[in-house]
N, C-alpha and C positions, 0 to 999 in steps of 0.2 A: 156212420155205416162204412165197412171198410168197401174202399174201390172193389170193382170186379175185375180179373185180373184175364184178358183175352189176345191170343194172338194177333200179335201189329198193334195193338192198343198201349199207349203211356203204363207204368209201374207204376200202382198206386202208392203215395204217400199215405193214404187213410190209415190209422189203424192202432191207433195209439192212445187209449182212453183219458188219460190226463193229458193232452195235449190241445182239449179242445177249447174252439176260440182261436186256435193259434196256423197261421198260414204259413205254410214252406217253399220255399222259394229254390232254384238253383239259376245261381248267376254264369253265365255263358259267355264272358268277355266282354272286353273294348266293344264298346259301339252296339252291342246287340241287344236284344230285349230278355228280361227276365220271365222265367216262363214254369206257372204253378207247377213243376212234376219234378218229380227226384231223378228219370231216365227215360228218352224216350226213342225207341230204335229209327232208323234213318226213314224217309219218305218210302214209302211203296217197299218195305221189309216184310214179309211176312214169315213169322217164325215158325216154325215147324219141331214137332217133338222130338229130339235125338233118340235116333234107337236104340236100343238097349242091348248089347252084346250078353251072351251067356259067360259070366263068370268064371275065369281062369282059378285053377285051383290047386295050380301048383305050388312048389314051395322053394322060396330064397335060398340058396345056399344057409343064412343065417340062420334059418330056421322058421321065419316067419313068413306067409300066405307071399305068395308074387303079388306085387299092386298091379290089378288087371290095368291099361295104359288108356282104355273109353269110360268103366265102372266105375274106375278107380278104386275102393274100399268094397263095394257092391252098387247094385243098382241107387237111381235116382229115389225111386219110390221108394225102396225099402230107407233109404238114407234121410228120407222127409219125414217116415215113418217113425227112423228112431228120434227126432225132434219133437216128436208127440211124446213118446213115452221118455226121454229127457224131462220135458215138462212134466208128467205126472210124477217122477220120482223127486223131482224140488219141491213140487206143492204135497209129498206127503210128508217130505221130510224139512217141512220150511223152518218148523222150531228149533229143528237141532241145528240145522245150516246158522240160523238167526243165533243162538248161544256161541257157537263157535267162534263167529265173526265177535262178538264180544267178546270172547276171550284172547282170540286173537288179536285185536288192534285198540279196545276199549270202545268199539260204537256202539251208540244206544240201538237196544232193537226196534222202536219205528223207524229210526234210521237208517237200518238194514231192510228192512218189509219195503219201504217206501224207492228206497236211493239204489237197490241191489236185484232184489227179488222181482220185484212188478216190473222194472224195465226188462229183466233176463226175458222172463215170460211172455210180457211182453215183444220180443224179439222172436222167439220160438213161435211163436204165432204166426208172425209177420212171413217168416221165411217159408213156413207153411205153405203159405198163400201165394207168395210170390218166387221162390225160387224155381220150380219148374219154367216159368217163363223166362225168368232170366238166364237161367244154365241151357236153355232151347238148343236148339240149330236154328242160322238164320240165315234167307238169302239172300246173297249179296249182287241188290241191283244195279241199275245207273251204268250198266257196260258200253265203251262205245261202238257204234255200227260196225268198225272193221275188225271187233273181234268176234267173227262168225262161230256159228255153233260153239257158243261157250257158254256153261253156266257155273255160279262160284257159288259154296255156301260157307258159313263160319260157323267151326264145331269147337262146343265146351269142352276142353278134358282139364282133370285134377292136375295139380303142378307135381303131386308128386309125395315128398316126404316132406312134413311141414313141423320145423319147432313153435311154440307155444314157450316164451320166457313170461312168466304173470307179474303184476305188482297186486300191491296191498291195499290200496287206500278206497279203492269199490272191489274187494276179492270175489263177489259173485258175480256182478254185473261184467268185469271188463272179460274175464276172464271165461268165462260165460257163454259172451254173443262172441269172441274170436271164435272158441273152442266150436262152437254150433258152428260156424264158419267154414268153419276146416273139413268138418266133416259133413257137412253137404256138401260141400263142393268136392267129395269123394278123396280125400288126401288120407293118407296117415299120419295121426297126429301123435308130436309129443308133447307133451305137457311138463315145465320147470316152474313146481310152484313158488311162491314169495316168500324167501325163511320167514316173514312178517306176519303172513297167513298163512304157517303151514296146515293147521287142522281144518279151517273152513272151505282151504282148498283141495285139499287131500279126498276129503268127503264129496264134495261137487264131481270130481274127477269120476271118484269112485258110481256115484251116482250117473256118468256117462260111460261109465264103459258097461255098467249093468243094462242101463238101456239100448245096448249093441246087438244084446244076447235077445231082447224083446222083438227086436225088426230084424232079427234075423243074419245079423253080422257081424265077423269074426273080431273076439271082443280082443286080439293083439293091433288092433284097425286103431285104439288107442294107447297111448304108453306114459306112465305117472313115472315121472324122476323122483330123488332127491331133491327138497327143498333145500337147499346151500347153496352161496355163490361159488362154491369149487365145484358142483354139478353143472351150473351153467356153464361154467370155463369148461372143464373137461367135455362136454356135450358139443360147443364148438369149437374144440380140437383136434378130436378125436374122429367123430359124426358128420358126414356130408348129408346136409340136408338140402331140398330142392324149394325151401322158403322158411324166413325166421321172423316171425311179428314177436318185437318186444315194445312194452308199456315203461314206459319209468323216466330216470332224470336224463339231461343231455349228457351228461359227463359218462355216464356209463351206455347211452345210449353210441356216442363215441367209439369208444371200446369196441361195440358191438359190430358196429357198420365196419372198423379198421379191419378186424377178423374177418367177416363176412367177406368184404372185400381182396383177400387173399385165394379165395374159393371161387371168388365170381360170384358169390349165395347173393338173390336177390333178397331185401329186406323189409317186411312194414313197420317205422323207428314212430311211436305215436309218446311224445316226448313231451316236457312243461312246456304252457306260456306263460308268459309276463305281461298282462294282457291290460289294456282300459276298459273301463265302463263310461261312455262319452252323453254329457247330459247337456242336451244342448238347451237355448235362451228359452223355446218354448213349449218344453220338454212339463209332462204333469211331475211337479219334485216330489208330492208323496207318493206316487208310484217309484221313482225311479229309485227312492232313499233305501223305500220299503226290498225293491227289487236288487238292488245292489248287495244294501246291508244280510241277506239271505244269503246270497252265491257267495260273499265276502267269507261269511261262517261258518257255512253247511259242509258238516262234516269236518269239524274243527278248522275250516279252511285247507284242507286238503284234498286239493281237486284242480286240476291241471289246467281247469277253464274260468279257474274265479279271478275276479276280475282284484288285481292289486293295489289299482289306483281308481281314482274318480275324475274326469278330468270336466268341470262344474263348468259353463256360461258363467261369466260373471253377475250377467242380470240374474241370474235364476239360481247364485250363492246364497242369500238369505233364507232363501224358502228350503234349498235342498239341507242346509243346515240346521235350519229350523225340526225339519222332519226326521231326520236320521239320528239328533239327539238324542229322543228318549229312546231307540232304539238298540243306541250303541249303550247309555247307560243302566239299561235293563238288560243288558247282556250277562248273563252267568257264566261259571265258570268250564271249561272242555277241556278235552284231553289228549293229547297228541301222541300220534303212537312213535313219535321221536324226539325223546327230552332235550337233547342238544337244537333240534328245531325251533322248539317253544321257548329254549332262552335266547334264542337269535332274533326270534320274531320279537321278546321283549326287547334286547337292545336295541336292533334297529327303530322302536318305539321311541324309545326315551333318549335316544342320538336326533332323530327327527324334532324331537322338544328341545333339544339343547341347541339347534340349528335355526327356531323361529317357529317350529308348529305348534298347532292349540291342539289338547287332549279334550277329548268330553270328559271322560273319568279317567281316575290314577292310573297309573301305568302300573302293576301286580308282578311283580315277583316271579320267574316259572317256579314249578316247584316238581320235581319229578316228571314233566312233562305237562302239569297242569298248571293251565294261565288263563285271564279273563280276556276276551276277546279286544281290541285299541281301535281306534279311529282316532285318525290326526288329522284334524282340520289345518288349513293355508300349511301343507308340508313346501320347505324348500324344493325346487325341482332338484337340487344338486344335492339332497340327502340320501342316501340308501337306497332308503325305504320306499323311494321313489320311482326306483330301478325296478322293484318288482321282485327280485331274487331271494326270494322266502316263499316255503311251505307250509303258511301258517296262518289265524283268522287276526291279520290286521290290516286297515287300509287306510292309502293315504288320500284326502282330498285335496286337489287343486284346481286353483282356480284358471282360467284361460280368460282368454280375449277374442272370441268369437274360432268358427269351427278351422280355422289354416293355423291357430294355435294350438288347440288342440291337438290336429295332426302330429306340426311338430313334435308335441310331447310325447304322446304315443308311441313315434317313428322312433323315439329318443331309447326306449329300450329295447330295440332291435328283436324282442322272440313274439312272436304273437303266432295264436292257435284259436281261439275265440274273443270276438270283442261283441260288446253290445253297444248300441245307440239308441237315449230316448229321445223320440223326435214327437210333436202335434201333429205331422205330417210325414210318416216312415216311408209312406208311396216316394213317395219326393225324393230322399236321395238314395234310397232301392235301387231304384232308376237311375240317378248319375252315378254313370259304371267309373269317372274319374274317382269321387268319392269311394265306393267301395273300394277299388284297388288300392287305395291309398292306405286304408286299414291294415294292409299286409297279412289279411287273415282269410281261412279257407270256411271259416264258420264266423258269419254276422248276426246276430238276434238285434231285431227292435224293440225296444217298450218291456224286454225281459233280460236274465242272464241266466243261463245256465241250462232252465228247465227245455225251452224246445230240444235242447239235443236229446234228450230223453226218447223224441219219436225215431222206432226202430227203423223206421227208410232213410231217415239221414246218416249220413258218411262225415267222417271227423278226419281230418289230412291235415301233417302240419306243412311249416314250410321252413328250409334252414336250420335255425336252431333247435325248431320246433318239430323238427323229422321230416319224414316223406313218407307216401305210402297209405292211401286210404283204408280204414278201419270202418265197419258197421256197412248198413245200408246194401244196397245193389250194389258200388263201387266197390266197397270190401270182401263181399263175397267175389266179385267178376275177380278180384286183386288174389286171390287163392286156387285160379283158374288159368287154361293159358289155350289162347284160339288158333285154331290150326285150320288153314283156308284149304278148302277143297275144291279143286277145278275142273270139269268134266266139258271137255270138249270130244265134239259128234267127229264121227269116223268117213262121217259124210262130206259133210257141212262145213269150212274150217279156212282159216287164213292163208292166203296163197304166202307160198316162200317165196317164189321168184320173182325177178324186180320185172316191172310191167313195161309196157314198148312206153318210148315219149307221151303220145295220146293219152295215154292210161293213165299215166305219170298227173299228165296237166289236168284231165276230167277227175282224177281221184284230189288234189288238191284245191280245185273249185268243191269239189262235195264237203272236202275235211275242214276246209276253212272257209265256208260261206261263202263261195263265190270271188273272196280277197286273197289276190295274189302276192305272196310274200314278197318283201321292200329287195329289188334287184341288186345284188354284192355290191360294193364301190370298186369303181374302176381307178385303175392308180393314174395317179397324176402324172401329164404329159414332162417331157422336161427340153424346151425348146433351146437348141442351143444354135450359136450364131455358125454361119458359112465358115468360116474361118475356123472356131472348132472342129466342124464337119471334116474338114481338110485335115485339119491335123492330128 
């Protein structure tokens, strides 16, 4: 049952039908405790509903509606509103979305229904429910006693004019829950679709600016580019936008932040990891084989959070090997929507075999973009393949020498964005916050990979290689937001300017600091000089 969602109460996590079983967690730093809730506003906050200004309705020079500076795009409601009918025009048109996406990248349609569709909707649900209290107004307590008659609050508005650059590889889902993003949080969006998915997203698109026109707002509040990378360049050089979320590789993710950065343009960069999956000694191996060998393949291996490597306990090699066997050799054959990928992912295969690794089965040919999925058992750590730097369904296992080996190897490829750990015991190093931060990752799963990110309340943030900038969740919508503190001091009531007599001086700093008088200046040192100095 999803959380209730009530002023000053935590943001529910609930709400994500395939997810159950599964517990979320948000780690809070060094030394502190992990604490079941995806956001929770400060002690003694109580949020209060932003008012709703009447809609400016003048017009830009350009030609397009003024972005009201509180509304942003239009009201709150109407903007939840058209996330409803967003949702109703994907689930009438899910078949056609679902054929496109095959046409466009070659994914099977459960693959699409399952990996694209039900998370999106899932999402439009979520925000539903929860975005009014997150976009609130909230007051801001805790003030100290000398600042009389004063009260703060913190108001949500839109950042403003927001691009949308898409990738391919989830074209519904990713592309999707930013888009719904943007526009709850009252921005105007532009949208540059993937030349890789131009028809599945062309259509999506289309299907959110129709649903503009259903809640009541003005349907230029979205804008569909050109699918080309010369659309995207031109859009950022041309275009000052007041926020740029792009999905995709680091190299171009590069690109993006160097431009950006000429502008000052803030950016959310959600970029690849090179990530492990860490099986420790007493870790169940056919879950974790089972668990791996999935996020390894799903989606021909392209997916930004599948795990590259395996980094195995040695005690608990036989069995993880034992398990993943018939899995990797019952593997069939997938398709890669980039044939130069899929002969990469072959070579660095059969370089890792020419290096000391074991194959389960033959290493296949690409052949137009189609190849059978590889597993290389005992890979060299100094092979490639080990690195992580492919987009494609093959993984290498290695063995370690207990969990500080591990690390190392992990640390060894420097990009990480989600890692998983199977552990007997996941409470156990949840808890040692040395441990997670060692992981280098802003997303941990236990006993799984891949699939918890699926729940619409978590947020996906890389770090370094892996980008900046959270994506999904409450953190991502607040990230397409910008708070603006309002202070209302009494005309009465108020902080004296003028410095106060000595007395006042000394009784105000017994009050300010408990009664403890601050440690008296040092006096300089004397400097005794003899009679005869004196003299002379």
């Amino acid at each position: 049952m999803a959380a209730t969602v009530r002023p000053g109460r935590r943001w529910g996590t609930a709400g994500s039908p395939w997810t159950s079983g599964v517990r979320l967690r948000t780690f809070h730093g060094f030394g502190e405790d992990i604490r079941g809730r995806t956001c929770v506003p400060p002690p003694r906050i109580r949020a209060r509903p932003m008012p709703e200004p009447v809609p400016d309705h003048d017009m830009h020079p350009t030609g397009r509606p003024t972005l009201d500076p509180v509304a942003g795009i239009g009201r709150l409601d109407a903007r939840v509103a058209w996330s409803a009918a967003f949702e109703r025009h994907i689930v009438a048109r899910e078949s056609e979305l679902v054929a496109r996406v095959q046409a466009d990248i070659g994914k099977a349609p459960w693959e699409t229904v399952t990996q694209d569709v039900m998370p999106l909707v899932a999402s439009l649900r979520w925000h539903r429910r929860h975005a009014p209290a997150i976009l609130s107004t909230r007051a801001i307590g805790g003030a100290p006693w000398w600042m009389l008659g004063q009260r703060h609050r913190g108001v949500r508005l839109p950042v403003g004019d927001v691009l949308v650059i898409a990738t391919w590889n989830y074209p519904l889902q990713l592309l999707g829950i930013q888009l719904a993003q943007s526009v709850i949080a009252g921005n105007r969006t532009t949208v540059k679709p993937s030349e890789r998915a131009p028809a599945s997203q062309r259509l999506l698109v289309e299907l959110a600016i129709e649903a503009l026109g259903d809640a009541g707002l003005d349907a230029s509040s979205i804008v569909l580019e050109d699918a080309t990378r010369e659309a995207g360049r031109r859009l950022l050089e041309t275009r000052r936008f007041d926020h740029v979320v792009f999905t995709g590789s680091t190299a171009v993710g590069r690109e993006i932040a160097a431009q950006c950065a000429r502008t000052l343009t803030p950016t959310t960069l959600e970029l690849s990891g090179r990530d492990s999956a860490l099986v420790l000694a007493d870790a169940d191996v056919a879950l974790a084989a089972r668990s791996i060998w999935h996020a390894a393949t799903m989606n021909a291996g392209q997916t930004c959070m599948a795990p590259r490597r395996a980094l195995v306990d040695r005690r608990a090699l036989p069995g993880f090997e034992a398990a993943i066997r018939p899995l990797a050799e019952s593997a069939g054959t997938v398709r890669l929507a980039d044939a130069a990928m899929a002969a990469r992912c072959a070579a660095l295969a059969r370089a890792a075999l020419a290096a000391g690794g074991r194959s389960v089965a033959a290493i296949e040919e690409a052949r137009d973009g189609a190849w059978r999925p590889a597993c290389i058992l005992d890979c060299p750590r100094g092979a490639e393949l080990a690195a992580g730097d492919h987009f494609g369904p093959v993984l290498a296992v290695i063995a370690a020498d207990g969990v500080a080996d591990m690390l190392d190897a992990h640390r060894a490829a420097g990009q990480h964005l989600a890692t998983a750990v199977f552990a007997a015991d996941p409470g156990r190093w949840a808890s040692d916050a040395g441990f997670v931060a060692a992981l280098g990752s802003n997303v941990v799963t236990f006993n799984d990979c891949i699939l918890p990110t699926a729940h619409p309340g978590t947020s996906i943030e890389g770090r370094g290689p892996s980008g900046w900038g959270p994506s999904r969740g409450a953190a991502g919508l607040l990230a397409l937001t910008r708070e603006v503190t309002c202070s209302f001091t009494s005309t009465r009531l108020r902080t004296p300017l003028d410095e106060p007599s000595p007395s006042a001086q000394a009784w105000l700093r017994r009050l300010a600091f408990g009664g403890r008088r601050p440690a008296p200046a040092a006096r300089p040192e004397r400097t005794h000089r003899s009679r005869e100095e004196q003299t002379s």
